[in-house]
Structure formats: structure tokens, C-alpha cells
C-alpha positions as CSV (number, residue, x, y, z in Angstrom):
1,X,100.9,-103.3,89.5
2,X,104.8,-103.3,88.6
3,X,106.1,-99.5,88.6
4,X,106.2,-97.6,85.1
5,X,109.6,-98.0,83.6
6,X,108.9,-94.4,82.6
7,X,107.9,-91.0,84.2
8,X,105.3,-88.2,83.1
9,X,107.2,-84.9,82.8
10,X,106.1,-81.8,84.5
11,X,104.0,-79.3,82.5
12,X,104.6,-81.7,79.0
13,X,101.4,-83.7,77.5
14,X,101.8,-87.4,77.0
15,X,100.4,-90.0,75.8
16,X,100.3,-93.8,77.8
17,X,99.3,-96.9,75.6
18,X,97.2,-99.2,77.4
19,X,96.7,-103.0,76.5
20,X,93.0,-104.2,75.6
21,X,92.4,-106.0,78.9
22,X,89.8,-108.7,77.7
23,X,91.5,-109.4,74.4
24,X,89.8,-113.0,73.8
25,X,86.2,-111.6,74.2
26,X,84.1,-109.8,71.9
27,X,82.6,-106.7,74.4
28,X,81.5,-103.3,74.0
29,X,83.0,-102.4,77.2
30,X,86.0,-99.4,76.5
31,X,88.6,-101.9,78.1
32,X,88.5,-104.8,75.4
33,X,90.2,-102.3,73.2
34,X,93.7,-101.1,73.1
35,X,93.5,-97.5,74.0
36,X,95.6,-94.4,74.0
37,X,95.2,-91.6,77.3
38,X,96.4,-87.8,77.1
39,X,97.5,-86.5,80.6
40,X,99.2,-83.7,81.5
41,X,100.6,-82.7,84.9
42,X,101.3,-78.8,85.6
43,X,102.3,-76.8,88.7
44,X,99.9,-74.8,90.5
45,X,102.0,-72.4,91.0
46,X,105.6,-72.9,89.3
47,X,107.9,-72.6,92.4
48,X,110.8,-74.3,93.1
49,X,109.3,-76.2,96.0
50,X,106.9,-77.1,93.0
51,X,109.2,-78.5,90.9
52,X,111.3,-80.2,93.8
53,X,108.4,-82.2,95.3
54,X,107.7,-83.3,91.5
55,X,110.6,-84.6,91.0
56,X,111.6,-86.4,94.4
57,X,107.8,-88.0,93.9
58,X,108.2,-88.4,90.0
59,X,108.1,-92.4,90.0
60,X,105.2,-92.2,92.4
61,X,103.3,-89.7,91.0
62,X,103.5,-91.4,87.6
63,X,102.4,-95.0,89.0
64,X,99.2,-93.1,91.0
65,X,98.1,-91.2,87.4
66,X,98.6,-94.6,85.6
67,X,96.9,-96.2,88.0
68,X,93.7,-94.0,87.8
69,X,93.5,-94.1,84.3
70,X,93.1,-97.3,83.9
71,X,90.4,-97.4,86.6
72,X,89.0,-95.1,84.7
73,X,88.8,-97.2,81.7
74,X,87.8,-100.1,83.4
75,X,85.0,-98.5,85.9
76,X,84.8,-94.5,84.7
77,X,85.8,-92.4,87.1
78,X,84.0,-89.3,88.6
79,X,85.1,-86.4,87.2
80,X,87.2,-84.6,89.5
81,X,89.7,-86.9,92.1
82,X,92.3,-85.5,94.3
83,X,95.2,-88.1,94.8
84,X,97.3,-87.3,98.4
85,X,101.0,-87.8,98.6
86,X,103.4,-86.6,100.8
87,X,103.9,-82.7,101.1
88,X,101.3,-82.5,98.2
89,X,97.9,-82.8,96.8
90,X,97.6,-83.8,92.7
91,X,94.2,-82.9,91.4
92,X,93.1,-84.3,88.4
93,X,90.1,-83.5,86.2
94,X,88.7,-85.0,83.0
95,X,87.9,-83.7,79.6
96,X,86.4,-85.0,76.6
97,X,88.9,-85.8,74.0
98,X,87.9,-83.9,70.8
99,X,91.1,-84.0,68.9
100,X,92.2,-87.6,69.8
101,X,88.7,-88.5,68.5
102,X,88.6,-86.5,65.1
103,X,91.5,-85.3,63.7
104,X,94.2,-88.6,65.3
105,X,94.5,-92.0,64.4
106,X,97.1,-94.5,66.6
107,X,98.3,-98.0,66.1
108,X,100.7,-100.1,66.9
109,X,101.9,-102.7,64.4
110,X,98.8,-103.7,62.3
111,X,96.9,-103.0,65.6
112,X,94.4,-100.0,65.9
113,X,94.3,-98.2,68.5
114,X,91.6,-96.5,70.2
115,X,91.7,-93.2,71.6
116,X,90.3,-92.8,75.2
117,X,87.0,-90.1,75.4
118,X,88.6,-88.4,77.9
119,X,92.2,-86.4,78.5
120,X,93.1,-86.1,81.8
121,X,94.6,-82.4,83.1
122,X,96.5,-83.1,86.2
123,X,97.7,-79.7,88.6
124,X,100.5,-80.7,91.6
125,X,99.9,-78.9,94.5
126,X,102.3,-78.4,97.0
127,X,100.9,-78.2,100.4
């Protein structure tokens, strides 16, 4: 998988648009739709050699969290995961995605959008 020609920000939510996967075939499976993921990464502890590991490890970081979500689309993840990189741990849980679900609607073009069950709450742990 190419790098992102983006990067998540530290401590902002975002949202990453993901292509249906199977889009010729007629499937109940979560990854024949287009889909829409809410992450968020924040510090475990807001320090400067907090900050400086995120952003030396930005591009990296950002290609491991894309990464897993769409592993989780295509297989469902467990809950919890830990992703090691160097000088620090990024532990990601999942939530369900009430608001996405109820009160947002996403397309692009004439194309709906769905939006994923799950948000994904990511903390960067320098170690």
C-alpha cells in the first residue's frame, strides 16, 4: 500500500474515506460499500518528547492506522491492538459509532457513503 498523501494530526478527529473494495458484486459484507472511519490520535501524556516522536513518525504512524482500519473493515479487528514503532507504543481501541450512524449522512458525488460501526481512539505512547 502506497503512503497516505496525507497525515492524521495529533489530538484532532478525522475522518478517512475508504473505497468500496468489491464494487462489481452485490455482498453484504461491510467492504462492498464505500465507508467513512473516525480516528483520533492523542498523547498519553502531552510532553514534548510526545509531540516530537509524533511528528518525526507522522507519515508512518498515519500509514499503520490506515492500514488497520481497513483490516478492520475487511476482517474486524479485535478490540484493543497495540502497534510498535520506534521509541513508542500507539494503542488503539474501538468504539461503536453512535453519531456517525444517527445523526450524519456522507457522500461523495451522487455516491452514499456509509459510515463505519466503529470510531477508532488512538493514544501515542512514548516509551
Amino acid at each position: 500500500m502506497p503512503a497516505p498523501s496525507y497525515s492524521l494530526q495529533l489530538g484532532k478527529t478525522a475522518l478517512i474515506f475508504f473505497p468500496p473494495f468489491y464494487p462489481d458484486t452485490r455482498t453484504e459484507h461491510p467492504s462492498a460499500d464505500a465507508q467513512v472511519v473516525q480516528v483520533i490520535i492523542k498523547p498519553r501524556k502531552s510532553t514534548k518528547r510526545c509531540i516530537e516522536l509524533f511528528y518525526k513518525f507522522e507519515r508512518d504512524i498515519t500509514t499503520a492506522i490506515e492500514s488497520l482500519l481497513l483490516g478492520h473493515i475487511v476482517a474486524r479487528l479485535p478490540e484493543r491492538v497495540t502497534i510498535e514503532g520506534e521509541g513508542y507504543a500507539l494503542r488503539g481501541h474501538r468504539r461503536p459509532w453512535k453519531y456517525g450512524q444517527t445523526f450524519v449522512k456522507f457522500s461523495w458525488g451522487e455516491k452514499e457513503l456509509r459510515a463505519s460501526d466503529d470510531k477508532w481512539i488512538f493514544e501515542l505512547d512514548p516509551e
